[in-house]
C-alpha distance (Angstrom), angle and dihedral (degrees) to the residues before:
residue distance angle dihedral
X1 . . .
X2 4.16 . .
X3 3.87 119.5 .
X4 3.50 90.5 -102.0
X5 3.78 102.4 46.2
X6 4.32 83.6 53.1
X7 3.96 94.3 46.9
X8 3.87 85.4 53.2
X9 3.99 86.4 45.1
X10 3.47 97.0 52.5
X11 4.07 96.7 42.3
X12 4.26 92.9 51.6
X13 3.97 83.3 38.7
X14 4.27 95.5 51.1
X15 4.19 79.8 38.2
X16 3.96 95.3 54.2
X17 3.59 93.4 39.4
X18 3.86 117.3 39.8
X19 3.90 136.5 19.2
X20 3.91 94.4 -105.7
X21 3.70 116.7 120.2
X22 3.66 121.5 -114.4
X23 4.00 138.6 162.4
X24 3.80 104.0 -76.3
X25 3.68 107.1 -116.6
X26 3.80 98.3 -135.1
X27 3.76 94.8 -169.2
X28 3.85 123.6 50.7
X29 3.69 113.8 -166.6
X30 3.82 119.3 -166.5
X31 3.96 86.2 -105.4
X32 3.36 93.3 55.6
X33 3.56 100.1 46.5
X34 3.63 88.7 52.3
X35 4.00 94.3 46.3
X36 4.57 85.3 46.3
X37 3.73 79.0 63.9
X38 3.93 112.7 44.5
X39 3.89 79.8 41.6
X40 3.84 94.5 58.0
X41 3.88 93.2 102.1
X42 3.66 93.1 52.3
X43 3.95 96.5 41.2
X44 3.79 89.6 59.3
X45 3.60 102.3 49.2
X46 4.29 90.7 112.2
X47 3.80 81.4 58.1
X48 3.73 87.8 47.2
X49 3.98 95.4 47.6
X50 3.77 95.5 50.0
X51 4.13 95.4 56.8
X52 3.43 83.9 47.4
X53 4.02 95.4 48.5
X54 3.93 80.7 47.3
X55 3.98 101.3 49.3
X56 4.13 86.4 42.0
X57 4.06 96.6 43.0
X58 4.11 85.4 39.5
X59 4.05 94.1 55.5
X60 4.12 97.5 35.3
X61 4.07 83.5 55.9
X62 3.97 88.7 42.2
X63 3.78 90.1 -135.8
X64 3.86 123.2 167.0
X65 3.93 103.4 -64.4
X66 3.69 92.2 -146.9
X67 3.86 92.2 53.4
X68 3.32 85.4 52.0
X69 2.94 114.8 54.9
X70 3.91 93.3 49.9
X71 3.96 87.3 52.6
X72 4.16 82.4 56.6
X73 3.99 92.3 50.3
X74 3.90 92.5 43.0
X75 3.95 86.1 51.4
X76 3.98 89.2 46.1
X77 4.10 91.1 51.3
X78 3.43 94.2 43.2
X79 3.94 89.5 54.4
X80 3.86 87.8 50.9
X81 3.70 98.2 35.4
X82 3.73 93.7 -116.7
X83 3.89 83.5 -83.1
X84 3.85 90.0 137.2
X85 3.53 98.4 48.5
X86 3.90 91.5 42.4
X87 3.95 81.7 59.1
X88 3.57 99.2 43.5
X89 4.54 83.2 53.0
X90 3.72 87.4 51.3
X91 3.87 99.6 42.3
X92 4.18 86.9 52.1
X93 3.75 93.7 43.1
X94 4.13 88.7 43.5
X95 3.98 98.4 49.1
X96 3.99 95.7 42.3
X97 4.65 94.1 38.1
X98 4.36 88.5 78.8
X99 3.07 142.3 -29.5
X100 3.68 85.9 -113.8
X101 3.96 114.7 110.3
X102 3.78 91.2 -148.0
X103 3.83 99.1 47.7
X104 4.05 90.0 45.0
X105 3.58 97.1 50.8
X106 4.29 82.7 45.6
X107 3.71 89.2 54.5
X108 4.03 91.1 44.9
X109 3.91 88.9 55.4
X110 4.18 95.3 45.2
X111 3.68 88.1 80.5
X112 3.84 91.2 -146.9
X113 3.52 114.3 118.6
X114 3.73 118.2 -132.9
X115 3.94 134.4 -161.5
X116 3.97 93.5 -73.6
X117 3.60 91.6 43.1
X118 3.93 96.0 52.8
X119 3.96 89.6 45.8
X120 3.55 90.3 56.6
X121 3.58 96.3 48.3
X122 3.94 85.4 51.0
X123 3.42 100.0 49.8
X124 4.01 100.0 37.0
X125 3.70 88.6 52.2
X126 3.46 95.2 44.3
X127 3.51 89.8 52.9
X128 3.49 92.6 50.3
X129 4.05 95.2 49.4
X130 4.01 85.5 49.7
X131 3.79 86.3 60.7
X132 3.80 90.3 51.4
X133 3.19 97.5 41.6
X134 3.89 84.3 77.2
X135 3.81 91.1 41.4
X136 3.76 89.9 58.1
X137 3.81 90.4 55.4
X138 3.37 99.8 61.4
X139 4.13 93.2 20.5
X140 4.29 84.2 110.2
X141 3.94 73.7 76.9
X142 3.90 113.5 82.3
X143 3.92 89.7 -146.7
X144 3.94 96.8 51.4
X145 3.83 86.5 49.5
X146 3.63 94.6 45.9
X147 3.77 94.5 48.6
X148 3.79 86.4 52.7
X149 3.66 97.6 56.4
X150 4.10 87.2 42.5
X151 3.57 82.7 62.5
X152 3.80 86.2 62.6
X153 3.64 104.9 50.7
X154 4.15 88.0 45.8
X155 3.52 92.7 51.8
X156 3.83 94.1 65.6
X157 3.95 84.5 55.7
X158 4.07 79.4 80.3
X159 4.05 80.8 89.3
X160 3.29 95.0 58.7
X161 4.27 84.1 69.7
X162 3.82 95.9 33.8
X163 3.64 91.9 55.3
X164 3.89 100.1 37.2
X165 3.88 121.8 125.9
X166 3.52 89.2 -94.8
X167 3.46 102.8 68.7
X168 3.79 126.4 63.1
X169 3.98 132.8 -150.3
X170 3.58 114.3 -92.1
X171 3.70 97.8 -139.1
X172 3.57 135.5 17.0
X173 3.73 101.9 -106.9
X174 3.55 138.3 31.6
X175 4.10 119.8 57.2
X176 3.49 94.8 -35.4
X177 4.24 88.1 74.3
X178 4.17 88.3 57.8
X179 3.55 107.4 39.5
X180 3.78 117.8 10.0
X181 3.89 115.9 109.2
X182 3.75 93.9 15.7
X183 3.92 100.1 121.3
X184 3.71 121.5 80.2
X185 4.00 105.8 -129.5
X186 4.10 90.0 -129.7
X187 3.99 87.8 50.0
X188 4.42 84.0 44.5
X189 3.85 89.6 53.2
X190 3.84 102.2 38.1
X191 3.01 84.5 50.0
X192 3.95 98.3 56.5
X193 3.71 86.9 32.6
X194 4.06 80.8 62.1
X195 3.71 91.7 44.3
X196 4.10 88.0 55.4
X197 3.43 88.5 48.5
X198 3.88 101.6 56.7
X199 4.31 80.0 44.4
X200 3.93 82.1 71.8
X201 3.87 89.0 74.4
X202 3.70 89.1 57.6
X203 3.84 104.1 42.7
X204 4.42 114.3 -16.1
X205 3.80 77.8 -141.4
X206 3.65 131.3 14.7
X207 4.78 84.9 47.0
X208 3.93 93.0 57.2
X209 3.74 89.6 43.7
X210 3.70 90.4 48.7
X211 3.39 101.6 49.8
X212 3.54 92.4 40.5
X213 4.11 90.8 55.8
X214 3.96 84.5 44.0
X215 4.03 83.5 57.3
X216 3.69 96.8 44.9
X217 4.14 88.6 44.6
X218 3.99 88.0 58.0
X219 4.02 87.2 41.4
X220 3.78 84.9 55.7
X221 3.86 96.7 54.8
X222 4.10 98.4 40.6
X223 4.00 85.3 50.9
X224 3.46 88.0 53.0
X225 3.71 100.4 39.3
X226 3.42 89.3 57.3
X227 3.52 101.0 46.4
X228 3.98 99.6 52.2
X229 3.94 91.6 32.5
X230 3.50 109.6 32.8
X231 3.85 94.2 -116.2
X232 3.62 141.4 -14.9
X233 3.62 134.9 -58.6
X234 3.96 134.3 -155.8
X235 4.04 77.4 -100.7
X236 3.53 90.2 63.5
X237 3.95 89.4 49.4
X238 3.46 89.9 54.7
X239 3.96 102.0 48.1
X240 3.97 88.9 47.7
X241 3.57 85.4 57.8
X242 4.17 94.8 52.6
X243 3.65 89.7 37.9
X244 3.58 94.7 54.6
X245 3.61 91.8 48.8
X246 3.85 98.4 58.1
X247 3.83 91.1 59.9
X248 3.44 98.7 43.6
X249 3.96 96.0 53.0
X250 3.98 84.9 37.6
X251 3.34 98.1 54.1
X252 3.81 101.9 38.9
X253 3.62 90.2 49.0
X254 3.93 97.1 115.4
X255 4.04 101.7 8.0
């Protein structure tokens, strides 16, 4: 990948992914596309920071972990403008509306979240302030807080599964067209095999086992994405991501 090609990666990447402003990159070339998405950890390292900043400033002022850690999860969708969490509603309402591919991927493109799609958001995000909860405990210690935001960044490695070779777009248009099947399954699991690795620092066992149950998690879903709807969808993108978050911060909490 040239210079150029990974400056335009990392501007669409920071572009799809968070809230900041960057030059629009008005033409997306397959290499780019593919280089947005194996650059998604690094592209959301602001978002990363500011849970971090959160958890730390949160446990140095000994306020109410709970509180907390939903202020830190409100900052982190407002820098990604809830666009993962909309997807993960509309993947849950989508896969339990029919068993009928076209009426699921109908419901998934409504944009109104239904019963299963609220209960997901409840419990993901519950699960995910339960793991900060801990974080904020401890987040007067620069380590706990950086783990936390780590957590972040590694989450949005969940693309690197959803949009693997392996898994085709669910409909002919929309973000499927651009970035679905762009990442090379060895690149996908080197990848996550270097994500386990850099878990080491935090815990030698319970950080590779996380990440590698966060992988498997994210496995789960694209399997099953593409076996009730024929593919994946930028939906499906988007619920990886929140997924993949919950078991990170759950099972870090205490390494």
């Amino acid at each position: 990948m040239s210079v150029a090609v990974a400056g335009r990666s990392l501007r669409l990447s920071i572009g799809m992914l968070t809230a900041l402003r960057v030059p629009a990159v008005l033409r997306v070339t397959p290499g780019v596309a593919t280089g947005a998405l194996l650059l998604a950890p690094l592209a959301v390292l602001p978002l990363g920071a500011l849970v971090g900043v959160v958890v730390w400033g949160g446990g140095r002022l000994d306020l109410p972990a709970l509180a907390v850690a939903f202020v830190a999860l409100a900052a982190l969708a407002a820098g990604s403008r809830a666009l993962h969490l909309d997807g993960l509603s509309d993947v849950a309402d989508g896969l339990t509306s029919s068993h009928d591919r076209e009426r699921s991927l109908a419901v998934m493109k409504s944009g109104t979240a239904g019963p299963a799609g609220v209960a997901a958001l409840v419990l993901v995000l519950g699960a995910q302030a339960a793991g900060l909860t801990w974080f904020v405990s401890y987040g007067g210690e620069v380590r706990t807080a950086v783990v936390a935001g780590a957590a972040v960044c590694a989450s949005r490695a969940a693309l690197w599964i959803t949009a693997c070779r392996l898994a085709p777009p669910a409909r002919a248009d929309g973000l499927g067209v651009t970035f679905t099947r762009r990442v090379p399954v060895p690149v996908a699991v080197v990848g996550w095999a270097g994500l386990a690795a850099l878990a080491m620092l935090v815990d030698p066992v319970r950080g590779p086992v996380t990440v590698g149950v966060a992988a498997l998690v994210v496995v789960v879903l694209t399997a099953h994405a593409v076996r009730r709807l024929g593919g994946v969808t930028g939906d499906v993108f988007g619920a990886g991501i929140e997924l993949a978050l919950a078991v990170l911060l759950i099972g870090l909490a205490g390494a």
